[in-house]
N, C-alpha and C positions, 0 to 999 in steps of 0.2 A: 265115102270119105268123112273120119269126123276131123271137127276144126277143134282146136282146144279154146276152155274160156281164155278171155284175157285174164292175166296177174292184177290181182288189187292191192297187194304189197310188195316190199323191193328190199333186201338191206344194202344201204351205203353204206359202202367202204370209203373212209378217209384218206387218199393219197398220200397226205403230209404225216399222220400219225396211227394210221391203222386203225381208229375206231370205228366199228360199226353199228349203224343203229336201221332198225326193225322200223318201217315206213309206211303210213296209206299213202296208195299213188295218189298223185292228183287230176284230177277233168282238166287242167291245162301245163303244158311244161311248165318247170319250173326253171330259174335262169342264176338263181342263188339259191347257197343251202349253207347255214350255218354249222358247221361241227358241231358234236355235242361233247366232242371230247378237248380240242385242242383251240375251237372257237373260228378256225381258221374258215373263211367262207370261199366254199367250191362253186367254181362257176363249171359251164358246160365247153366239154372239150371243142375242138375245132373239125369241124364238120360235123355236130351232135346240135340238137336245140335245147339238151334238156340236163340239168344233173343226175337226174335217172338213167337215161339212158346212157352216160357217161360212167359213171361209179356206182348204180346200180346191178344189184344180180338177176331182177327179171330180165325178158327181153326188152322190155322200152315204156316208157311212160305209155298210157292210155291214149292220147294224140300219134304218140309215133306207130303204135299198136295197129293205128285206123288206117297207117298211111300206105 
């Protein structure tokens, strides 16, 4: 069986206004994330720890990855 590496980047999607921006995950969730388009700052949904793994297109920050 192989395993796949973990993701080291992610692009957010902006809920409020559609911007996406190209990311390095980080070694710990994140719990705010500024837009880079609208300024609007995303938190993590309810039941997620992370805004990666909320509005992220990998499968999950590097912490949730491990979980």
């Amino acid at each position: 069986m192989t395993t796949q590496p973990a993701a080291t980047e992610s692009t957010i999607t902006c809920p409020f206004c559609g911007e996406q921006a190209r990311e390095t995950l980080p070694d710990a969730c994140v719990i705010a994330y500024r837009c880079t388009g609208c300024g609007e700052t995303l938190r993590p949904a309810p039941g997620t720890s992370c805004v990666f793994c909320t509005y992220g297109d990998a499968e999950c920050c590097p912490p949730g990855q491990a979980a």
